[in-house]
C-alpha positions as CSV (number, residue, x, y, z in Angstrom):
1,X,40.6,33.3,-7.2
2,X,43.1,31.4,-9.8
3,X,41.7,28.3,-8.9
4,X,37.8,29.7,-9.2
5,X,38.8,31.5,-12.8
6,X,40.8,27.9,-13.6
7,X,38.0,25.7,-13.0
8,X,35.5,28.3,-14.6
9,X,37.4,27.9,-17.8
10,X,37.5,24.2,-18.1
11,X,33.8,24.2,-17.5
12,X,33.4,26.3,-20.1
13,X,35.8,24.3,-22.7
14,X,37.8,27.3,-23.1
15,X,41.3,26.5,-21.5
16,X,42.6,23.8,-23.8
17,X,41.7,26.7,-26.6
18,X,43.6,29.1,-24.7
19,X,46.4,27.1,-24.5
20,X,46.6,25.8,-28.2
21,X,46.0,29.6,-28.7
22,X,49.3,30.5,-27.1
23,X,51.3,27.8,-27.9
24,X,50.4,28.8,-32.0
25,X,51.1,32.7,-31.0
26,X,54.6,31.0,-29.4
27,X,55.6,29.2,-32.9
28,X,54.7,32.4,-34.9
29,X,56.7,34.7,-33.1
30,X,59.8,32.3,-32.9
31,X,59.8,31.9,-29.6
32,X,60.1,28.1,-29.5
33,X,62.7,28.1,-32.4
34,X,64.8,30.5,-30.4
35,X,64.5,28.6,-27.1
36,X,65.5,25.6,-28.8
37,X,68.2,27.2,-30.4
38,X,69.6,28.2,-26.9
39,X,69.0,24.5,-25.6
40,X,71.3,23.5,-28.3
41,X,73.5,26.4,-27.7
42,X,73.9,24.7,-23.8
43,X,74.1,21.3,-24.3
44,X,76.8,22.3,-27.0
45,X,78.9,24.5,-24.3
46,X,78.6,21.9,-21.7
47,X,79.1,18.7,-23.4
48,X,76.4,16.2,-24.6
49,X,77.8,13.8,-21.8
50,X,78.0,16.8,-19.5
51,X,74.8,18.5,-19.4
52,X,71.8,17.3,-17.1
53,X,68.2,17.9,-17.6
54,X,68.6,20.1,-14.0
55,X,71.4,22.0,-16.0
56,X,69.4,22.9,-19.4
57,X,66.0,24.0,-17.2
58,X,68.3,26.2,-14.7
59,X,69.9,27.6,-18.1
60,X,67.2,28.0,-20.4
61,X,64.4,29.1,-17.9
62,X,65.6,32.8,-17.5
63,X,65.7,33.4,-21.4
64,X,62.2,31.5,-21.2
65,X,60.6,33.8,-19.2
């Protein structure tokens, strides 16, 4: 069923508008400023020379979400 309503929407030309669509709705609700903020916020507690990309994802996904 994903896969069918997936492909339905790039026939139709309508899933790269949904997606800018969100990604402007993201940036006007801060969402992106604040999950940057927390990446910063990481990187800063562990260390630049510390942190690894596995380390940021596992502890910026859960606020993410």
């Amino acid at each position: 069923m994903r896969a069918a309503i997936n492909q339905k929407l790039i026939e139709m030309g309508e899933r790269e508008r949904l997606k800018e669509l969100l990604r402007a709705k993201l940036i006007e609700c801060g969402w992106r400023d604040q999950l940057k903020a927390h990446c910063k916020e990481v990187i800063k507690e562990k260390g630049i020379e510390n942190v690894t990309v596995e380390d940021l994802v596992a502890g910026v996904t859960p606020k993410g979400r």
